[in-house]
Steps between C-alpha positions, in 0.01 A plus 500: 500500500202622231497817328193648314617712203201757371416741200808350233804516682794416284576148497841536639310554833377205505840318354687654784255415746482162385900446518465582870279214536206710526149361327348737316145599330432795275199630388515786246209785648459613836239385739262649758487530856319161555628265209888643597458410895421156395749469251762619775449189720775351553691684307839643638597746192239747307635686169278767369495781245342811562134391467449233779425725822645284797265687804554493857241206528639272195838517719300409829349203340819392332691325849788344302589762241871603620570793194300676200682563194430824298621430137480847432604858620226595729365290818187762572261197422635320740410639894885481610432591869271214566760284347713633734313467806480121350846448457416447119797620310493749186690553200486660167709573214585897545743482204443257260270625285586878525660529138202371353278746621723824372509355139160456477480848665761661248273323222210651584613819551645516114205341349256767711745807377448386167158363548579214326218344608252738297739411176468120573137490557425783172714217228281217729188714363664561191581811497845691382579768796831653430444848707815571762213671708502436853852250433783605732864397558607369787835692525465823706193368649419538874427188699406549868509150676251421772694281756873508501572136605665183286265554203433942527967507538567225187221699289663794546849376378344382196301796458777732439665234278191607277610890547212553743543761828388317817292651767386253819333518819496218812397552837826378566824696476674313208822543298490626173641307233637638150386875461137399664415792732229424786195692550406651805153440470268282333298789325879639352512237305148447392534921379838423292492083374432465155463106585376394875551127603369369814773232699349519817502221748172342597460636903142599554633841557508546113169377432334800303802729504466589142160696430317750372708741670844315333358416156373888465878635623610260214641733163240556210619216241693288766473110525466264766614191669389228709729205596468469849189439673137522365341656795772817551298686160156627460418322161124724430708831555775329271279435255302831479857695477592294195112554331564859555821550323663577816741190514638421161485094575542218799663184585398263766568151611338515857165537575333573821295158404650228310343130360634230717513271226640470111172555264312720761322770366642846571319865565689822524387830418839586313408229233433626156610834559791676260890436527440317788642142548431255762663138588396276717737532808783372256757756618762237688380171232801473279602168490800606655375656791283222601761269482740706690195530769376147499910380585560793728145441730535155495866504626385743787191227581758196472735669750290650752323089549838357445775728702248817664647724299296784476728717291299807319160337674258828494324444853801284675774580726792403204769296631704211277715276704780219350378163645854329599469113454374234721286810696120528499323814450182673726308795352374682811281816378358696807388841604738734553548547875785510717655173650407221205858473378597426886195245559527287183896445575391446890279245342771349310736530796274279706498257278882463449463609115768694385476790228728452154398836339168741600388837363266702597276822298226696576223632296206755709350293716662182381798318601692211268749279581642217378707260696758234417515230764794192492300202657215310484228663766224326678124591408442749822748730340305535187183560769640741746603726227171495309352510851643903568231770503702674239504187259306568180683251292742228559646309199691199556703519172799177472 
């Protein structure tokens, strides 16, 4: 079993993956469309960040890869219904990394409310600015969160910690935690935040949903945030509402274009502009969080090759299964039509194989099951069930 690990992952991918007797290579940036499909020969297990885009036609030419690992939140790069269609497995790391991103969010909003960045550049220049002007407190601000999920519901919490009133909106009907009140509409919240933050997933739907028309509903004096995706914001109309006055400063870490490797040069129209502060995508690299990611993805990689498990798998049916000793395993993945369940045990049946433990989930148009058998099996079983019109991927796993 080989694994290709891309763009940095944390090492404890790689000792994880290792420990299941897995050989591994890492390279630290992403790579295109041509030198990745290469790369991917003969290799069973992919680990990516979220600059490598793995296409429909990278997973066509890649025969033997069984399941891509996203070592962060987000698996947009990644075209999950081809992987699908493939029987290519996906996971990702919804959690791991989710505290990260609201400190550095709760740090910028402080340091943009007291435009701390103005201060630290005027003593760079050396000059002594001591003016209160423009400086604000973060207790009895407003924050109105963009995207009530893990990262939009823990902000929150710690949001009123700081004596701030909450205000969110979702698409979604979600609970409100604390005193956070949701917003009916996205342009309530955009006419009342003193503080917007973006933590939006990345379905195309929500390319370009915040615009002109958002950024001008925005309050006079107001400040922004971007943690989510690059290519949800309109970066010229960001950057002319700051020039003007009309936005009192910005924070971003996505960008609707980012280098694919460390050292690349970078072009934004936000740069150089006032009180505004941009990182490099850095929103979920703590130390911490990577960690926690690189042991959490690899574990879901190590099981899915090793048992099928395909627990918390974003395209998959997810099933998990105890193997009982002395039993071997078949991973059957299929289309989702009537009768499979009934043909792969008729299969069995005429065989004389008997079935120690089987379950059996559905996902769409995809079926999963996973199948403990308690004796050895001749060859044509393996080939009559891989042989069924509704076969898209048959794992033979002990």
């Amino acid at each position: 079993m080989r694994a290709l690990l891309l763009e940095n992952v944390h090492p404890e991918a790689a000792t994880a993956l290792r420990a299941a007797d897995v050989e591994v290579t890492e390279a630290k940036g992403a790579l295109d469309d041509s030198d990745l499909a290469q790369a991917l020969q003969g290799v069973e297990l992919l680990g990516i960040r979220s600059r490598t885009q793995v296409t429909s036609d990278i997973l066509k030419q890649s025969p033997d890869l069984l399941a891509i690992g996203a070592f962060c939140i987000g698996t947009n790069q990644i075209d999950t219904e081809a992987a699908s269609e493939l029987g290519v497995a996906v996971f990702n790391a919804p959690f791991s990394n989710t505290r990260s991103v609201v400190e550095l969010a709760i740090a910028e909003m402080i340091a943009l409310t007291r435009r701390l960045t103005e201060k630290n550049e005027s003593l760079h220049a050396g000059t002594w600015d001591k003016s209160a002007a423009g400086a604000h407190e973060m207790r009895g601000r407003r924050l109105g969160i963009v995207g009530y999920g893990n990262i939009g519901s823990q902000l929150s919490v710690l949001a009123e910690g700081l004596g701030m009133s909450v205000v969110f909106y979702d698409t979604a009907e979600k609970l409100a935690l604390g005193n956070a009140r949701s917003c009916e509409s996205l342009d309530e919240l955009l006419e009342i935040a003193d503080i917007v933050t973006l933590h939006v997933d990345g379905r195309a739907g929500n390319a370009g949903m915040f615009g002109e028309a958002q950024l001008a509903r925005m309050r006079p004096g107001a400040v922004f945030l971007n943690l989510s995706r690059g290519f949800v914001v309109d970066h010229q109309g960001l950057a002319a509402h700051i020039t003007s006055g009309h936005l009192a400063g910005a924070a971003i870490d996505v960008f609707p274009q980012e280098p694919s490797r460390q050292g690349d040069a970078f072009q934004s129209d936000l740069r150089g502009l006032p009180n505004v502060i941009l990182t490099p995508h850095i929103g979920g690299s703590t130390e911490e969080a990577q960690q926690d990611i690189g042991r959490f993805v690899a574990a879901k990689l190590r099981d899915f090759v090793g048992t099928g498990s395909t627990t918390l798998s974003v395209n998959l049916p997810q099933i998990a299964l105890d193997q009982q000793p002395g039993t071997h395993r078949l991973a059957h993945l299929h289309t989702n039509t009537p009768g499979v369940l009934a043909a792969v045990n008729g299969v069995l049946a005429d065989h004389q194989v008997n079935v120690e433990g089987q379950v059996l989930a559905t996902r769409g148009q995809l079926g999963y099951l996973l199948t403990d058998i308690a004796c050895d099996y001749a060859a044509d079983v393996v080939h009559a069930l891989a042989a069924m019109p509704q076969t898209i991927r048959l794992r033979v796993l002990s």
